[in-house]
C-alpha positions as CSV (number, residue, x, y, z in Angstrom):
1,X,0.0,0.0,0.0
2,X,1.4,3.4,-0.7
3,X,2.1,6.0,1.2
4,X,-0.2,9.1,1.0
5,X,2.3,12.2,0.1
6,X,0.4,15.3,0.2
7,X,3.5,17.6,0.9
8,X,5.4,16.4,-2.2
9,X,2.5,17.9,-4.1
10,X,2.7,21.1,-1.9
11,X,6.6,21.5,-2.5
12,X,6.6,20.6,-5.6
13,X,4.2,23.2,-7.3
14,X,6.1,26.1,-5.9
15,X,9.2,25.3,-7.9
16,X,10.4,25.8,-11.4
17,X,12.2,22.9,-12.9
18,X,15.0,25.3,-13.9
19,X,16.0,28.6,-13.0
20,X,13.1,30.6,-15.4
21,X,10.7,33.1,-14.2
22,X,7.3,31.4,-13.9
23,X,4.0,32.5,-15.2
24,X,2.5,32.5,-11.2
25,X,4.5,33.2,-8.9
26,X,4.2,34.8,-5.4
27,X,0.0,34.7,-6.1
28,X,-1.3,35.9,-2.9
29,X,0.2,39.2,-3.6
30,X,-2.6,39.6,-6.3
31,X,-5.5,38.6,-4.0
32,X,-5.6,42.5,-2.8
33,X,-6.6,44.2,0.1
34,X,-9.0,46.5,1.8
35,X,-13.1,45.6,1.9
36,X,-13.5,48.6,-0.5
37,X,-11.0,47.6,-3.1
38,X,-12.5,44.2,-2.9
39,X,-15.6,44.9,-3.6
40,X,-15.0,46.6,-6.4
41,X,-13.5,44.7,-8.1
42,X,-9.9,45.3,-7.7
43,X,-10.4,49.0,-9.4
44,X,-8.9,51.3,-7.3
45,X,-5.6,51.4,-9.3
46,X,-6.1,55.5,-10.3
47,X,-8.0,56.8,-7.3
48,X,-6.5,54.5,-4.4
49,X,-5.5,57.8,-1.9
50,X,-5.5,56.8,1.8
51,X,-2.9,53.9,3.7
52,X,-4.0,51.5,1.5
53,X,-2.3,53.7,-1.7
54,X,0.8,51.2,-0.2
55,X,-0.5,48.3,-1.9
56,X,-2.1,49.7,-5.0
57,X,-0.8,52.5,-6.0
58,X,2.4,53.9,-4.0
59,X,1.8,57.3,-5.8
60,X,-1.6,58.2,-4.1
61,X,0.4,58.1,-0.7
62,X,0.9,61.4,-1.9
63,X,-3.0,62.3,-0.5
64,X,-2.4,61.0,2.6
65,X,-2.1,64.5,5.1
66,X,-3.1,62.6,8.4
67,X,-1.8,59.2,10.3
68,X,-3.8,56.3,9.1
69,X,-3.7,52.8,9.8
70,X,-5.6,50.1,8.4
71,X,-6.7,46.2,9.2
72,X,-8.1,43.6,7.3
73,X,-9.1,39.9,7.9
74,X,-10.8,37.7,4.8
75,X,-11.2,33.9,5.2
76,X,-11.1,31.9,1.2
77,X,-11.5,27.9,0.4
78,X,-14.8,27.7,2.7
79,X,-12.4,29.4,5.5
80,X,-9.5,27.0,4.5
81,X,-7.2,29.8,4.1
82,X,-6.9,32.9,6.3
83,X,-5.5,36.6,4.7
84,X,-4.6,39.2,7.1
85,X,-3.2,42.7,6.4
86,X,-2.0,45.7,8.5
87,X,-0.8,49.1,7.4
88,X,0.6,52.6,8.2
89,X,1.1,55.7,6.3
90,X,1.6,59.2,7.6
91,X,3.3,62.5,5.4
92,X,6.9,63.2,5.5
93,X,6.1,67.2,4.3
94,X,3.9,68.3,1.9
95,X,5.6,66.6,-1.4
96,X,6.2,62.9,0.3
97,X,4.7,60.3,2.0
98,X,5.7,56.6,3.3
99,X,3.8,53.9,4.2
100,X,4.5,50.2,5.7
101,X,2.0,47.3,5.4
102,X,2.4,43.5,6.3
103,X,0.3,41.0,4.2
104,X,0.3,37.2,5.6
105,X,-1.5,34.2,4.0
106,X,-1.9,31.1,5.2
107,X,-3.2,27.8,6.0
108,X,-2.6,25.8,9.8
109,X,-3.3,22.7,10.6
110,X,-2.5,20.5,7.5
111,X,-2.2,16.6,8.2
112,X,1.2,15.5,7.9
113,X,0.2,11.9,6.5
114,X,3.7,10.6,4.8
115,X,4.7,8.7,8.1
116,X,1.0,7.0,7.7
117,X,2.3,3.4,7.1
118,X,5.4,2.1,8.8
119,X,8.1,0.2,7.5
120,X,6.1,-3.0,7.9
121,X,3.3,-1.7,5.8
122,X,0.6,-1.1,9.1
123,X,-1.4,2.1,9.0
124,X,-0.6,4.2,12.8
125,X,-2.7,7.2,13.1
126,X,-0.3,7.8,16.1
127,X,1.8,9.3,13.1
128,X,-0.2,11.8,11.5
129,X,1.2,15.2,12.2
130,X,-0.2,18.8,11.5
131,X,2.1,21.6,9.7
132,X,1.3,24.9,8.5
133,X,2.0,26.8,5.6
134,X,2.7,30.8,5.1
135,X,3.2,33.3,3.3
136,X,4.7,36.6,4.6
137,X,5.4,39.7,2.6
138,X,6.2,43.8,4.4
139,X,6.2,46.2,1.8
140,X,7.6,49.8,2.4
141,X,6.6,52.4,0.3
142,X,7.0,56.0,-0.5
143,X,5.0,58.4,-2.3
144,X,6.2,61.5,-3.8
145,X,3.7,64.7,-5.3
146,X,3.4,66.5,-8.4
147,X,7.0,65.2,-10.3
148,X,6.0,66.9,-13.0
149,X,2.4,68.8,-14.3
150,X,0.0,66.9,-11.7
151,X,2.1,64.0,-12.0
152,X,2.3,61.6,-8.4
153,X,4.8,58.5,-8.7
154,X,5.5,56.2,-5.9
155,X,7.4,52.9,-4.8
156,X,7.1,49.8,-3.6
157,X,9.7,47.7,-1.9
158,X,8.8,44.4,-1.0
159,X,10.3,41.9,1.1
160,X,9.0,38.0,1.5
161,X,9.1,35.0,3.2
162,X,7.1,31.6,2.7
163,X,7.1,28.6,4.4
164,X,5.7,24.7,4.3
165,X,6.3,23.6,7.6
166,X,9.4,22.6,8.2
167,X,10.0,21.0,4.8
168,X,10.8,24.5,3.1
169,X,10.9,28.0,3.7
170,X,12.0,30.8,0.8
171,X,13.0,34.8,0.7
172,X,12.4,36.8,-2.0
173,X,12.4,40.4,-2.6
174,X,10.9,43.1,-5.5
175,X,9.9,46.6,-6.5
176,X,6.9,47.9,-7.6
177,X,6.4,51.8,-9.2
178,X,3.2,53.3,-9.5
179,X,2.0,56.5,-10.9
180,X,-1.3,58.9,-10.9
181,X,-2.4,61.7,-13.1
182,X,-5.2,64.2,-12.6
183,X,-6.9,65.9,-15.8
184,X,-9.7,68.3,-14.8
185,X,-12.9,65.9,-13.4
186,X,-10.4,62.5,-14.9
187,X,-7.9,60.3,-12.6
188,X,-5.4,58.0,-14.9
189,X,-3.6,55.5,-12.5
190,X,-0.5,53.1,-13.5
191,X,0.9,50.7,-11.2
192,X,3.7,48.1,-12.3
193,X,4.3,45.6,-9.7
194,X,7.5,42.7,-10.0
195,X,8.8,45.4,-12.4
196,X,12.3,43.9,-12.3
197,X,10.9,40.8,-11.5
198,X,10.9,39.1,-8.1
199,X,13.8,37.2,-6.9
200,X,12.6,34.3,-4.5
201,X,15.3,31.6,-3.0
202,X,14.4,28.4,-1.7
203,X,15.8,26.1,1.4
204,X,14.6,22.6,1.0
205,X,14.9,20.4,4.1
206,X,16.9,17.6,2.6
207,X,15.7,15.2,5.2
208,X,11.9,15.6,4.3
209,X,13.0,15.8,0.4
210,X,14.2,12.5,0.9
211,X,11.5,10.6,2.9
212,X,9.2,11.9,0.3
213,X,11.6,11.3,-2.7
214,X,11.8,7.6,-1.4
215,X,8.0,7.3,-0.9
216,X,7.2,6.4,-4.7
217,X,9.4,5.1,-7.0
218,X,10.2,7.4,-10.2
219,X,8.3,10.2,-8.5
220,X,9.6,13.2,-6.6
221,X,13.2,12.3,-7.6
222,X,14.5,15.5,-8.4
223,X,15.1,18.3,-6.2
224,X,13.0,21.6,-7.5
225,X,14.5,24.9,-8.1
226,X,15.8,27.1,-5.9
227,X,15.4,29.9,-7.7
228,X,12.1,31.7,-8.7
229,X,11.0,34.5,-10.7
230,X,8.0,36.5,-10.7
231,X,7.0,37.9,-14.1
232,X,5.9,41.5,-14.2
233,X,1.9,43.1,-14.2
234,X,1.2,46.0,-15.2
235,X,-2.4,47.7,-14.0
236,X,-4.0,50.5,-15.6
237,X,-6.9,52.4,-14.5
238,X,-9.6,55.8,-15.2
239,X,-11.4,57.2,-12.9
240,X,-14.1,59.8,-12.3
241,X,-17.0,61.2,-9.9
242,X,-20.1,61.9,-11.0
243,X,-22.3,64.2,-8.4
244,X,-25.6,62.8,-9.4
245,X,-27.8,64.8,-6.7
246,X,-27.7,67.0,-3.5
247,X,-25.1,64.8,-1.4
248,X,-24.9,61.8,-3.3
249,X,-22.0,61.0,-5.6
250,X,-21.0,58.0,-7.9
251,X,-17.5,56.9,-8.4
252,X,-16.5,54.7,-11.1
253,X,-13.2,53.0,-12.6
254,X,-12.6,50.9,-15.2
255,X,-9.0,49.1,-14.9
256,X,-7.0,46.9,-16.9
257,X,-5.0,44.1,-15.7
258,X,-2.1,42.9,-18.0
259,X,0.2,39.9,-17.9
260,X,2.5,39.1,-20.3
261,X,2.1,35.2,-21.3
262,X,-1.5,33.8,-22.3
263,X,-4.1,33.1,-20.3
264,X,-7.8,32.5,-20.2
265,X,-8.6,36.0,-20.4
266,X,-10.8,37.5,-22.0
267,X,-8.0,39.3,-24.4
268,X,-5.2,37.3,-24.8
269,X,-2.5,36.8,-26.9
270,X,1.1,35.0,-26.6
271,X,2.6,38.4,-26.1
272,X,0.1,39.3,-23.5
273,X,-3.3,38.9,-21.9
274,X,-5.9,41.7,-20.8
275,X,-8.3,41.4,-18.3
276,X,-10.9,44.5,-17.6
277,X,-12.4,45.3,-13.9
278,X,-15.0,47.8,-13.5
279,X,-16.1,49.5,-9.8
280,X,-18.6,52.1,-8.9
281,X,-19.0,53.3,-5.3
282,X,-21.9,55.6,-4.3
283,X,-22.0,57.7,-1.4
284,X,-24.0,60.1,0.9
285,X,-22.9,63.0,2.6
286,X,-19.5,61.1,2.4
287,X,-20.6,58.7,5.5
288,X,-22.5,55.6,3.9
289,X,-21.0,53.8,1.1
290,X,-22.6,51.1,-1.4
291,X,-19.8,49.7,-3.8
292,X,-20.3,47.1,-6.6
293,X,-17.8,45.7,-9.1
294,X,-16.7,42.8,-11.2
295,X,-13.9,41.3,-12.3
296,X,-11.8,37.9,-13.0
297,X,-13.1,37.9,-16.8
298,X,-12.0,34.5,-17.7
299,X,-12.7,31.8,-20.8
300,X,-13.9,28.7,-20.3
301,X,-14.4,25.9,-22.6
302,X,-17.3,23.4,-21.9
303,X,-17.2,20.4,-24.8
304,X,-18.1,22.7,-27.6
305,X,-19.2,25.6,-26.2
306,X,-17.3,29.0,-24.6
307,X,-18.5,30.6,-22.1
308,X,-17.2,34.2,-20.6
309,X,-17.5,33.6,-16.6
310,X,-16.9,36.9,-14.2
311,X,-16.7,37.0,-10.6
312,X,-18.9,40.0,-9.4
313,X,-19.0,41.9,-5.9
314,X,-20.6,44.0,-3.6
315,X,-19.8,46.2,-0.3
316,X,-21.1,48.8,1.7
317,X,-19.3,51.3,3.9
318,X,-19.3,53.8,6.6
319,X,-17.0,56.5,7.6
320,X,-17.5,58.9,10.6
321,X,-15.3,60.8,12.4
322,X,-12.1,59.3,11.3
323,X,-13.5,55.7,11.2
324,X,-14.3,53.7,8.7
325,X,-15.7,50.1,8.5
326,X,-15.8,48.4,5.0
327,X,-17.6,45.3,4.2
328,X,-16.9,43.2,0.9
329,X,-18.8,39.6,-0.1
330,X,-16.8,38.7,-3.1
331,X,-16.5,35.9,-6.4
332,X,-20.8,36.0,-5.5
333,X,-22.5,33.1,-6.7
334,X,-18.8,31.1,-7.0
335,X,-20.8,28.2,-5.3
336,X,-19.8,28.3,-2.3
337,X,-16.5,30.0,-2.8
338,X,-17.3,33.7,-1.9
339,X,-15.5,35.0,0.8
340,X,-16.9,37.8,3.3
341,X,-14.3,40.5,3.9
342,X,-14.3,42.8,7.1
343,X,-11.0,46.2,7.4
344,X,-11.1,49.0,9.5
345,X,-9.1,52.1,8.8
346,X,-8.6,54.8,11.3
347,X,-7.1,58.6,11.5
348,X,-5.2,58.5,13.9
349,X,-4.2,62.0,14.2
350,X,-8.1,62.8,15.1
351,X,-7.6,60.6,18.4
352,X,-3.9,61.9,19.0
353,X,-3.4,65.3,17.7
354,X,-5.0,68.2,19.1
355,X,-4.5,70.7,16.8
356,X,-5.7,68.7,13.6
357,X,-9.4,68.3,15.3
358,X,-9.9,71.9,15.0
């Protein structure tokens, strides 16, 4: 009877078989943060302005006048895998801004079941084990006003670590630039993440390479990679807010995401694939928020037939005095894959500074 070896599966999809960038890499830094990015759809790219600017677009740090933090907590697989995400930003002067965020995905408790069967082929449960898995980055960005004509740029640098347990761990590091530009009533937003793409390194424990490389014979023989690249994305977005009525305004972007091998998309090419996102967000008296938006355009072939599958979403929001609590439900109707997403950003300079209350 053979032994059950989840973990060679694990390790083995997060290498390369040489040393060649890969077409995914470094994924859960694409899953995005904030309830009111996520539910709209990811579109945030050319207006993103507040702590958050970190992530998507280091140039709208430049907005950020006040001391903000920001949480976020989002469970995905049917609360499988958690996501968790803390930031700061405050100004420098009145040109610059910097901001710090820490992003961790993971999954605990994983059975360990390659010690299942002993050497005399008897299953002992005594053997399972548990092991987690994680994923770690800390970005630090900075954000820097009017370069040139209404022109904000920014930066991203971004340190990571990953783990499976103790059968591999990795460090990695990358850049991302970003840039906004304001014409009249019109935002334009550019952000280029992995733009000289990201260098990861792997340790493999050689002791738990080799219990699994024994396990099955002709299977997990060969070592992985060490070495991983992450391809570069490039995001583009346009924004605008339409006052439709006394105290109530509508926000909308329409974003394009761009990676450069195929995909499913629904533009794709071997040179590169496009896939749109569109987000609106209404307000009232800039205290409640409703947000929709749609996104993950993708291609699927059934037998004969393609269809064009979407993954839309929805939020509300409420801001008072400095706080604001955002609520996403996102990939709606992904049967039983949506995932409800809770952050909470704060001003802190309202609670600490005097002077800026009045």
């Amino acid at each position: 009877m053979k032994k059950i070896i989840l973990i060679a599966f694990v390790i083995s999809s997060l290498y390369v078989q040489s040393q060649t960038a890969r077409t995914y890499s470094n994924e859960f830094l694409n899953i995005g943060v904030s309830a009111r990015a996520l539910s709209m759809g990811n579109a945030v790219v050319a207006q993103t302005s507040d702590v958050n600017a970190g992530y998507w677009n280091p140039a709208g740090l430049t907005k950020v006048n006040k001391q903000q933090i920001s949480l976020m907590h989002a469970a995905y697989f049917a609360n499988i895998a958690q996501f968790d995400y803390m930031a700061y930003a405050k100004p420098l002067n009145d040109k610059t801004s910097v901001g710090i965020s820490l992003i961790r995905f993971g999954v605990d408790n994983i059975m360990n079941t390659t010690q299942l069967i002993d050497e005399q082929g008897n299953i002992n449960y005594d053997r399972i084990t548990y092991f987690s898995t994680g994923d770690y980055a800390l970005n630090l960005s900075l954000g820097h006003k009017n370069l040139w004509k209404g022109l904000d740029v920014g930066a991203t640098a971004k340190l990571i670590y990953r783990h499976i347990g103790n059968f591999a761990s990795g460090y990695g590091f990358g850049f991302d630039i970003g840039a906004q530009y304001h014409l009249k009533k019109w935002q334009f937003g550019l952000m280029a993440r992995d733009i000289t793409t990201t260098f990861n390194y792997w340790h493999i424990n050689q002791a738990a390479f080799d219990d699994i490389a024994q396990s099955v014979p002709g299977q997990n023989q060969e070592a992985p990679s060490k070495i991983e690249l992450t391809l570069p994305k490039l995001q583009l977005g346009v924004n605008r807010i339409f006052h439709l009525k006394d105290h109530l305004d509508m926000r909308t972007e329409m974003d394009l995401n761009m990676r450069f091998f195929k995909t499913q998309s629904l533009i794709s090419s071997d040179f590169a694939s496009v896939n749109p996102a569109l987000g609106f967000e209404f307000n009232y008296y800039k205290i409640a928020f409703l947000r929709l938006g749609v996104n993950n355009f993708q291609k699927e072939q059934y037998f004969d037939n393609q269809e064009v599958t979407f993954n839309p979403n929805a939020g509300l929001g409420f801001k008072y005095k400095g706080i604001a609590v955002d609520y996403a439900l996102t990939n709606i109707g992904s049967s039983g894959f949506f995932s409800h997403v809770f952050s909470l950003q704060i001003d802190l300079d309202r609670f600490f500074n005097t002077k800026s209350k009045q």
